[in-house]
C-alpha positions in Angstrom: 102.1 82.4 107.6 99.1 80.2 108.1 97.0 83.1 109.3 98.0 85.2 106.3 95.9 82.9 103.8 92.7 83.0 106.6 89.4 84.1 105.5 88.9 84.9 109.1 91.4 87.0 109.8 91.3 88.7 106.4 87.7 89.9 107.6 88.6 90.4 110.7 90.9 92.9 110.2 89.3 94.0 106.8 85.9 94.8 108.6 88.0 96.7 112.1 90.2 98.5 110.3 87.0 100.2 107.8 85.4 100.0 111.3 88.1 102.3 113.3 88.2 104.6 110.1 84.9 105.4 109.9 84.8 106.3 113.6 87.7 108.5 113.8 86.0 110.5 110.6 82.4 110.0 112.6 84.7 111.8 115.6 86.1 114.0 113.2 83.0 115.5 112.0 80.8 115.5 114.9 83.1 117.4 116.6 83.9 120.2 114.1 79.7 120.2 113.9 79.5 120.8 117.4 82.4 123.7 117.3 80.5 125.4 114.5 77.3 125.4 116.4 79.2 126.3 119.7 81.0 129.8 117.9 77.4 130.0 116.3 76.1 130.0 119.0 79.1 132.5 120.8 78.6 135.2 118.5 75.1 134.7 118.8 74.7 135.4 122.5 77.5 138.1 122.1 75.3 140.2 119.4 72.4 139.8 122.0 74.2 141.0 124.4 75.6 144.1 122.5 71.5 144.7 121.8 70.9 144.6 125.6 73.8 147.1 126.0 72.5 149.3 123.3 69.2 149.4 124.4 70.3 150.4 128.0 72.3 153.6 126.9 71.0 157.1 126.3 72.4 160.7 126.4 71.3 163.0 128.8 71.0 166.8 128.6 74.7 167.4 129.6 75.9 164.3 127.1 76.6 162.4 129.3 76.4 158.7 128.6 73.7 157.3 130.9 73.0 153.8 131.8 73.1 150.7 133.9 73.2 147.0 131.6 71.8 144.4 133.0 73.5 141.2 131.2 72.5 137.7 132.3 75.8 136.4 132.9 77.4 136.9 136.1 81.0 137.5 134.3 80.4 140.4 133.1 80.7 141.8 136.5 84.2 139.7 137.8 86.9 141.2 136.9 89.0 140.4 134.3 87.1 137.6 132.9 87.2 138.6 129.2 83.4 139.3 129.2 83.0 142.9 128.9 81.0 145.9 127.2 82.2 149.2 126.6 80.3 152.5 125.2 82.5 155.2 123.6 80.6 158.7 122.8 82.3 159.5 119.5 80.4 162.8 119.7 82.8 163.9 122.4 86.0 163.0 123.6 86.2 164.5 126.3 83.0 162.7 127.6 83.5 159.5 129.8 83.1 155.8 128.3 80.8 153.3 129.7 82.2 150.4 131.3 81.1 147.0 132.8 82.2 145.9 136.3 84.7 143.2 134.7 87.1 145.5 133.1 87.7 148.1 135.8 89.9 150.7 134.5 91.4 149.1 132.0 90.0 149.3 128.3 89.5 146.9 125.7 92.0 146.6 123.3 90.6 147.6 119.6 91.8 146.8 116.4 91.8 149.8 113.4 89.4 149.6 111.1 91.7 149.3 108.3 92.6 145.0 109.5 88.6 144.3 110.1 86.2 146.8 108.0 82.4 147.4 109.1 80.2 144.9 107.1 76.6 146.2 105.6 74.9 146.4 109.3 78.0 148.2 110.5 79.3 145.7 112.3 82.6 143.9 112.6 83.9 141.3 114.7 87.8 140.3 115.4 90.2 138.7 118.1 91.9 140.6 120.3 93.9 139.9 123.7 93.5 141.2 127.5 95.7 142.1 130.0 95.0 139.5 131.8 96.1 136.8 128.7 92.8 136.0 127.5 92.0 135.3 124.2 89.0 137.8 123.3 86.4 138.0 120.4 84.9 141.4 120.3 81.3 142.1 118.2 81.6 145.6 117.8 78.8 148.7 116.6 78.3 152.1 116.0 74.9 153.1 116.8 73.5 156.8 116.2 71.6 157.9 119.8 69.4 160.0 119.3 67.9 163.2 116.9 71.5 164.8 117.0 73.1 162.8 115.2 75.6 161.8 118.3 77.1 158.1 117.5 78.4 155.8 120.4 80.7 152.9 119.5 79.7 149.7 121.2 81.8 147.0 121.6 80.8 143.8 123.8 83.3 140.8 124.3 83.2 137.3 125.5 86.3 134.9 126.4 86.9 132.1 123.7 88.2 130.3 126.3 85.0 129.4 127.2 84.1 128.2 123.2 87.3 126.0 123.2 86.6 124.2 126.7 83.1 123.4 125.6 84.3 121.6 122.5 87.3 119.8 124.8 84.2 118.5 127.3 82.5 117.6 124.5 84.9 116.2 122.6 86.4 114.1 125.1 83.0 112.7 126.3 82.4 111.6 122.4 85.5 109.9 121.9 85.0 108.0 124.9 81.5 106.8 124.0 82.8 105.9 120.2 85.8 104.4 121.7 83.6 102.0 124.0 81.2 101.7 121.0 84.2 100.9 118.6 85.2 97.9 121.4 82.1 96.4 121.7 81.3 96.6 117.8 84.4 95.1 116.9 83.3 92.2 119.4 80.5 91.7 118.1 81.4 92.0 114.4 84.2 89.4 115.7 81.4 87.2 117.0 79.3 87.2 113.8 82.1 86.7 111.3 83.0 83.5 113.2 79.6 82.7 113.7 79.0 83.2 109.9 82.1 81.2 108.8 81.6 78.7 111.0 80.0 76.1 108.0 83.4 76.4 106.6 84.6 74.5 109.3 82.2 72.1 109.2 83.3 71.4 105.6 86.8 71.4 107.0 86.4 68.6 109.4 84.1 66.7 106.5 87.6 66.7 104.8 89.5 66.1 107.3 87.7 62.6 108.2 88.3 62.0 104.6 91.9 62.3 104.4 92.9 60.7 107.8 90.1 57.9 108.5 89.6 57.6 104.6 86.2 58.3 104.4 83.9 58.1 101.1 82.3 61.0 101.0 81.9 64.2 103.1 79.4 63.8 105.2 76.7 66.1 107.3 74.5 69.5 106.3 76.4 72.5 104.7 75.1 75.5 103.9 73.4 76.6 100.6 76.4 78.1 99.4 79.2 75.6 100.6 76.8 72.3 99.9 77.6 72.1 95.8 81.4 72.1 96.5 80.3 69.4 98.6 78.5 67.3 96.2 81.0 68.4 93.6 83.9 66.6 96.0 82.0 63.8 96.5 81.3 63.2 93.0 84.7 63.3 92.4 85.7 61.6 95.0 83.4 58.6 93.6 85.0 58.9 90.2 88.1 58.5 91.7 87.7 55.2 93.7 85.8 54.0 90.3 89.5 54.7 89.0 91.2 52.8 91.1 88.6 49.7 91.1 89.0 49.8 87.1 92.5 49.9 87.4 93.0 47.0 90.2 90.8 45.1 87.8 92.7 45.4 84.6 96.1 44.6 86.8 94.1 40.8 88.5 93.2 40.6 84.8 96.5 41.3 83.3 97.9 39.3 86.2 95.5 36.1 85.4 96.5 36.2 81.9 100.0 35.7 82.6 99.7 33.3 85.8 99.1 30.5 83.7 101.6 30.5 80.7 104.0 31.5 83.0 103.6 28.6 85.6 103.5 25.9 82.3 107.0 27.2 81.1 107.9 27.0 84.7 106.7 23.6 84.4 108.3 22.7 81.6 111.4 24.1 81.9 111.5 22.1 85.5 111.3 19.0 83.4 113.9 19.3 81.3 117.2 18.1 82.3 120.4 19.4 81.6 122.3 23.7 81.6 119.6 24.5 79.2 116.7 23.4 81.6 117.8 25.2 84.8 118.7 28.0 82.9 115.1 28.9 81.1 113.4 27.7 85.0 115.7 30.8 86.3 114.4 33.0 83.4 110.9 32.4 84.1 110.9 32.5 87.8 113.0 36.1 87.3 110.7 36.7 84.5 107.7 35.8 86.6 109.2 38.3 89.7 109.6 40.9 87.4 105.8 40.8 86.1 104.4 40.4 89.5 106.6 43.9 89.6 105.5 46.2 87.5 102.1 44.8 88.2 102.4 46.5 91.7 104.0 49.2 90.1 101.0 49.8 87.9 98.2 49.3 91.1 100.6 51.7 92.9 100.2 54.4 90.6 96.6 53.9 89.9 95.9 54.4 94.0 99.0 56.9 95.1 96.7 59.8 94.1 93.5 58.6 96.3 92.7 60.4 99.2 91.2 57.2 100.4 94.5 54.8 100.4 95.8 54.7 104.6 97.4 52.0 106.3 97.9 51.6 110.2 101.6 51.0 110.5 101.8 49.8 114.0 99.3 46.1 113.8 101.2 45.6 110.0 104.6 45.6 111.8 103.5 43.4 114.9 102.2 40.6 112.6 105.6 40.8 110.3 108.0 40.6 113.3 105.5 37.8 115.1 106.0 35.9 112.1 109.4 36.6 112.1 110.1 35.1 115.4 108.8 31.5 114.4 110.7 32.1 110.9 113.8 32.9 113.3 113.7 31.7 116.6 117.4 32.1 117.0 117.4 36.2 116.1 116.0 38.4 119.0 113.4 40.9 116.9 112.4 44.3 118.6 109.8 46.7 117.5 109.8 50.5 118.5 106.4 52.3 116.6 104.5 55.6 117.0 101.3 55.0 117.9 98.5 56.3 116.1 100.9 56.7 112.8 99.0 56.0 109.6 100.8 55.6 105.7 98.9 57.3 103.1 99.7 53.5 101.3 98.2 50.3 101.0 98.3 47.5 103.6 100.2 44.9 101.4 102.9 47.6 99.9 103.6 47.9 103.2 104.1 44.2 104.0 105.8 43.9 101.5 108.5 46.3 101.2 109.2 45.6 105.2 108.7 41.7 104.8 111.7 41.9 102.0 113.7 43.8 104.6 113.3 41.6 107.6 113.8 38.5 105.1 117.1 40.4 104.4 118.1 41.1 107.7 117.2 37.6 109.8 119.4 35.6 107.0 122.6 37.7 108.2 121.8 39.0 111.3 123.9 37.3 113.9 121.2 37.8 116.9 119.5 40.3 116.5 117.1 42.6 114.1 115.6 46.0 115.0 112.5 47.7 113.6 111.4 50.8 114.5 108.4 53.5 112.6 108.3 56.8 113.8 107.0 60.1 112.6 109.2 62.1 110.7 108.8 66.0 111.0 110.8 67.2 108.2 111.2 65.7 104.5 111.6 68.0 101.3 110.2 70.2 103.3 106.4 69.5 102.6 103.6 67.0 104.4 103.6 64.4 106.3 106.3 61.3 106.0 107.2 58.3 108.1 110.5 56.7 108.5 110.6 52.6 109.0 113.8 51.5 109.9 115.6 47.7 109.7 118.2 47.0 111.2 120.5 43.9 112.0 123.9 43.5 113.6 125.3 40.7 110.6 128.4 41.3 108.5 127.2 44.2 106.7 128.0 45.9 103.2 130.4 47.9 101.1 129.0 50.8 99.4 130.1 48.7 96.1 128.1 45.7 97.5 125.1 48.4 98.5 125.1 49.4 94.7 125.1 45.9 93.8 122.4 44.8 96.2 120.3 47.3 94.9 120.3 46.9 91.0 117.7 44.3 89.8 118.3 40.8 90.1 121.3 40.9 91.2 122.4 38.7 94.6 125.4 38.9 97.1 124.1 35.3 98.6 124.2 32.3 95.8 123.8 29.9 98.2 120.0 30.5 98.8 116.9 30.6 96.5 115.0 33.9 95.1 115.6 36.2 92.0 117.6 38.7 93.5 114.3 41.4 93.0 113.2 42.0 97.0 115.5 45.2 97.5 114.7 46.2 93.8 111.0 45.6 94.3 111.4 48.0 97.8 113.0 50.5 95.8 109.8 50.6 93.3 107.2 50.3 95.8 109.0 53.2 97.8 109.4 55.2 95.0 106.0 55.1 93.5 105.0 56.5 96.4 107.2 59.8 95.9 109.5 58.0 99.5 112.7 57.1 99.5 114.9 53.9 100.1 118.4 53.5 101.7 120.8 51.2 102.7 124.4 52.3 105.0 126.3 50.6 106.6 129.9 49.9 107.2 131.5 46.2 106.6 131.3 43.9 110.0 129.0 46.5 111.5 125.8 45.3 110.8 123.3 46.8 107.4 120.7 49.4 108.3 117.7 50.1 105.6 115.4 52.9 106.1 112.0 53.9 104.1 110.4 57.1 103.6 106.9 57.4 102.8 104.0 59.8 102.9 101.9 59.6 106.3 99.0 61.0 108.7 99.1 60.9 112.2 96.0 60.7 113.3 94.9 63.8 116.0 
């Protein structure tokens, strides 16, 4: 279906087919031209020679015809060629008939006057058939001899066979040379509709170093006609990373703002003694989790839509699991990544939706923690995804404890400090960028989490 939306092909085939049409009506018409002018020409030679044979016939004293035709063509004297003349007296029937060489004894069939009249010069012409199986047309005359008044018919014939193989040789030699003609237009017209077309893939690969190396603009010398989409993208493109700079500065802002009366309840709340202290210092330090949040939630949405956002995936998980190993020495951490494979997401989303999970997994794993990226080729069927993968071999969870895990602040673990937001926090990150988020895993058979999120391999 890819081909079915190409400008190329769509003139391709546009232009071949109009071309192939137009040659088998140029093929069409030539050759009907050339069997008028060949009959034309028929019937032309056969009325001269039906002057040559009237000219060489006379009466003599006793009536008799007399008279010796000397036509040009050769077949006039084979026999049975279906080129013959014949001279009837109608004066006298008892009188013989004039006949050329080619018809012997035989006579030339006739048709009554009745089927093909006498036009104004008193002449006819019709079709008639030999005994030989030829196809015959037959120009026939009557012609008054001499002061008597004594008429002679004349009738001279030529084979149509010889009309209808003349149109074949023709015929044949110009569909050949239109054929050939057709090919090599068709090649060239190819040639010219790529050549012409080929800015558009110049334009093409200008976009494509936008989306996959996140370039600023595209780049390089267009033609008159493709260059103001050009400067119309880039425009855009330049509005949109003014966007996002507005909007990463109203979230530092927003985020300034609230850094600092949020760190002196903290503060306080620290300093108070008793239930009432330690339970506003929780408050504020969930309170503080969920800002930093929706703050990320709000820089998220502000950048999702940019062509410009990309992310290596392969160094971002090296560092994570190097840092990891200090964290853990204890837990044996392997990494399994594509290489080349590139997030259409920011560098620190991705650190830290997969920092949460390897934070999660190395305080249960038992001894070991997998990671693993890979290109995924299918996902709601459309685009590009990646699915990131963490997985450890501790105790595992319920699907009751999975639901738990995942609702905000809530924690399976008391015993250790945080607000209970990483796996919720995942869950936004991931779903702001239109992925997905998972967790399976049976009881005492380790946890596995897996993220989806929009990618581009690079080519």
């Amino acid at each position: 279906m890819k081909w079915a939306n190409s400008l190329t092909l769509r003139s391709l085939a546009l232009t071949t087919v109009w071309f192939v049409m137009a040659l088998v009506v140029i093929a069409v018409v030539i050759s009907a031209l050339y069997r008028n002018t060949a009959e034309r020409g028929f019937r032309q030679l056969l009325q001269a020679e039906m002057f040559n044979v009237v000219n060489s016939v006379s009466i003599d004293e006793k009536g008799e015809l007399q008279g010796t035709p000397q036509l040009g063509d050769l077949k006039y004297k084979r026999p049975q060629t279906g080129w013959y003349w014949v001279v009837d007296p109608l004066y006298d029937n008892t009188k013989d008939p004039l006949r050329s060489p080619s018809l012997g004894e035989t006579d030339l069939p006739t048709r009554p006057e009745s089927e093909v009249p006498y036009d104004g010069d008193f002449r006819r012409t019709y079709m008639v058939r030999d005994e030989q199986g030829n196809d015959v047309a037959v120009m026939e005359t009557v012609v008054v001899m001499d002061d008597n008044d004594r008429a002679t018919r004349v009738r001279v014939s030529g084979n149509r066979n010889a009309v209808d193989s003349d149109v074949r040789w023709f015929s044949r030699r110009l569909y050949v040379a239109l054929a050939l003609f057709g090919v090599a237009s068709v090649l060239l017209n190819g040639l010219i509709i790529l050549w012409a077309l080929r800015p558009l893939d110049s334009a093409r690969a200008a976009l494509s170093q936008i989306s996959e190396r996140g370039e600023g603009e595209m780049k390089g010398k267009f033609a008159v006609e493709i260059q103001p989409l050009a400067d119309e993208i880039n425009a855009l493109l330049a509005n949109n990373r003014a966007i996002v700079e507005r909007a990463r500065m109203q979230v530092g802002n927003l985020a300034h703002s609230l850094k600092t009366p949020i760190a002196v309840l903290l503060n306080e709340a620290q300093s108070m003694e008793g239930q009432g202290g330690k339970l506003i210092a929780s408050q504020v330090v969930m309170m503080q989790a969920q800002v930093q949040a929706y703050l990320n939630r709000a820089r998220i949405a502000a950048q999702t839509e940019s062509v410009l956002t990309r992310c290596e995936v392969g160094p971002v998980l090296e560092r994570l699991v190097r840092v990891m190993r200090r964290l853990n020495p204890d837990t044996e951490f392997s990494l399994s990544c594509t290489k080349g494979l590139v997030l259409a997401a920011e560098q620190q989303d991705l650190e830290e939706v997969v920092g949460n999970l390897l934070e999660n997994a190395a305080r249960f794993a038992k001894s070991e923690v997998r990671v693993s990226a890979q290109r995924l080729e299918a996902f709601e069927e459309a685009g590009d995804w990646a699915e990131i993968t963490v997985v450890d071999d501790g105790p595992g969870l319920t699907p009751e404890e999975i639901q738990t895990a995942m609702k905000r602040g809530q924690r399976l673990d008391e015993s250790g400090s945080g607000s209970g937001l990483g796996l919720s926090i995942v869950d936004d990150i991931v779903q702001a960028y239109g992925g997905r988020f998972e967790l399976t895993g049976l009881e005492g058979a380790g946890l596995h989490a897996r993220i989806v999120l929009p990618a581009k391999c690079r080519k």
